[in-house]
C-alpha positions in Angstrom: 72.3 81.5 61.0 75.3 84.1 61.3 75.8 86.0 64.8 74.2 89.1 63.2 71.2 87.5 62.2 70.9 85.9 65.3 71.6 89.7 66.9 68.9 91.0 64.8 66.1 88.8 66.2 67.3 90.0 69.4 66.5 93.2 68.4 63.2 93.3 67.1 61.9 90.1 68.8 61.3 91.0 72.7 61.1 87.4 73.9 64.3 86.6 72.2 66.7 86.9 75.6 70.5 86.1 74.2 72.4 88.4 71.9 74.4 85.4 70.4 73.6 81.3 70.2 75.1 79.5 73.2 78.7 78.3 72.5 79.6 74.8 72.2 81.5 74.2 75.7 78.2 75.3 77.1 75.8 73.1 75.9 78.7 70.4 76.3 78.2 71.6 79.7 75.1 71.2 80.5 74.4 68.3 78.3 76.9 66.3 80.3 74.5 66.9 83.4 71.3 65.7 81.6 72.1 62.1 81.4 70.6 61.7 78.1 70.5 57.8 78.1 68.1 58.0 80.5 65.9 61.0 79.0 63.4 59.3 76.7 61.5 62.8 76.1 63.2 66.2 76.5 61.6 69.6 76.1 63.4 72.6 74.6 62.0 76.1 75.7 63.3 78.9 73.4 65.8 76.4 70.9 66.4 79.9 69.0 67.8 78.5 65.9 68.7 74.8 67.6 72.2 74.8 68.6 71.2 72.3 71.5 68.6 70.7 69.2 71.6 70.1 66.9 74.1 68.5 70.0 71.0 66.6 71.6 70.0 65.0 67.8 73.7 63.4 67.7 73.6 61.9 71.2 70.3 61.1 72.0 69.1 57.4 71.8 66.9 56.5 68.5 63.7 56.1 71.0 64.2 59.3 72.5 62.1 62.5 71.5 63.0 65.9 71.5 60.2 68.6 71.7 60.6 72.2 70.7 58.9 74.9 71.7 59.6 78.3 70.5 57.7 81.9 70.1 59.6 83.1 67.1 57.9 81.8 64.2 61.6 82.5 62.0 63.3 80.7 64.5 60.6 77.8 64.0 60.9 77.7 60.4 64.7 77.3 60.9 64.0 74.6 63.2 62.4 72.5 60.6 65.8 71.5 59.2 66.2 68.8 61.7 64.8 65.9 59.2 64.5 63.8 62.4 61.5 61.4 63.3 62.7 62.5 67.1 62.1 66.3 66.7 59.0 68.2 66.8 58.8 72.0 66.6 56.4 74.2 67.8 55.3 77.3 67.3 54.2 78.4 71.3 54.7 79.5 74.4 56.3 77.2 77.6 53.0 77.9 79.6 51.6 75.7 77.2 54.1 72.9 78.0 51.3 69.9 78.9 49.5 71.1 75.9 52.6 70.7 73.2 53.5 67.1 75.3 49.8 65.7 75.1 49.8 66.7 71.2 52.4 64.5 71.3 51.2 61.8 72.8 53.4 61.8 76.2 52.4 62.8 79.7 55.6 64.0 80.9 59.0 64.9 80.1 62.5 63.5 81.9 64.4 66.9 81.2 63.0 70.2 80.3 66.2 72.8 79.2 65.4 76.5 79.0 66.6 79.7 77.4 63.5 81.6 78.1 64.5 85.2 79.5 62.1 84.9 82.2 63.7 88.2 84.0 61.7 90.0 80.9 58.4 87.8 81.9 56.0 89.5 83.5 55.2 88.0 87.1 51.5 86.1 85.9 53.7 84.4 83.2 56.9 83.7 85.3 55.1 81.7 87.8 52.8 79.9 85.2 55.6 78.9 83.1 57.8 77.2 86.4 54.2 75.8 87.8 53.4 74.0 84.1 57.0 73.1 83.4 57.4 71.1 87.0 54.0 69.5 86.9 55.2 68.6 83.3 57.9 66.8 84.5 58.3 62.9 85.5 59.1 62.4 89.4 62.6 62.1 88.7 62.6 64.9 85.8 65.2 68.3 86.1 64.2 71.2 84.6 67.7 73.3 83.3 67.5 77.0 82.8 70.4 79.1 81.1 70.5 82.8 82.1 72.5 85.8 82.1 71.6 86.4 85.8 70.3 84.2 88.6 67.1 86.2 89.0 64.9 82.9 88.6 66.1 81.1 91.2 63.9 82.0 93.6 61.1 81.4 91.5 62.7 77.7 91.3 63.0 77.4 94.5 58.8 77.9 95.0 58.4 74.6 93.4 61.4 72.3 93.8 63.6 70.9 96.2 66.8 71.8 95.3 68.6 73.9 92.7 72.0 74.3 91.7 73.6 76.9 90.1 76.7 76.2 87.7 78.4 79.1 85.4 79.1 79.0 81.2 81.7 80.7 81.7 82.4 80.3 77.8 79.6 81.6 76.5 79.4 85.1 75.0 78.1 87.0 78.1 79.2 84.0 80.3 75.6 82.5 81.7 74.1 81.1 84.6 73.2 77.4 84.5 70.3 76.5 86.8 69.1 73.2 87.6 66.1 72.5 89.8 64.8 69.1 90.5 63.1 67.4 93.6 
């Protein structure tokens, strides 16, 4: 999908938070912090049209799954072009995170990676999404959250230990990169 496509979605969808894809030297970034031989299920909020999806696909071991979960049903029909046993796309919202893992068939996820704009989330939805997304996750699980502004953090901070903050400094605007684990 072009950048001006991708703008356009910004533009009429108002849960679509980035004006452009995330560039490669961020998802490099943050993929190098995932430790993806260890992460036998990872969980995608918000994949937009799969730029991580793409990088993960390529790295990822052959028994590892990768779970989509996005709102914008074009984004989702994009999506389907990853002809990969590991991926599966849905059409749904992140509060429904245990929902999308029991369907399927997992209980938990090692490494959940956000591009949700939660600073356009009402409070209700805000909360619900960070409470279902860390009881979603395994005891060792980190839940990674790209932004344009730190806002969430103390949201993180409600319901894990620690969280980091790191800056994509390449991307087009340059984005926050927020890790919370236990």
């Amino acid at each position: 999908m072009s950048t001006a496509k991708f703008f356009k979605n910004f533009l009429t969808d108002t849960k679509v938070g980035a004006l452009t894809p995330t560039s490669l030297h961020t998802i490099r970034q943050l993929c190098n912090r995932i430790g993806l031989d260890h992460s036998r299920v990872i969980v995608e909020y918000g994949p937009g049209t799969g730029v991580f999806g793409e990088f993960l696909l390529e790295r990822m071991p052959a028994a590892s799954e990768l779970i989509m979960i996005e709102t914008n049903p074009v984004f989702c029909e994009m999506l389907k072009r990853f002809e990969d046993p590991r991926a599966h796309v849905f059409n749904d919202s992140a509060e429904n995170v245990r929902d999308v893992l029991s369907q399927c068939n997992e209980d938990s996820a090692d490494c959940i990676i956000s591009g949700i704009p939660f600073t356009l989330f009402g409070e209700r939805l805000r909360r619900r999404v960070i409470e279902n997304t860390r009881s979603a996750l395994t005891e060792n699980g980190r839940f990674f959250v790209c932004q344009y502004s730190t806002f969430v953090k103390k949201y993180l901070k409600d319901h894990f230990g620690q969280v980091t903050v790191d800056m994509g400094l390449f991307n087009i605007p340059p984005m926050f990169i927020l890790e919370a684990f236990d």
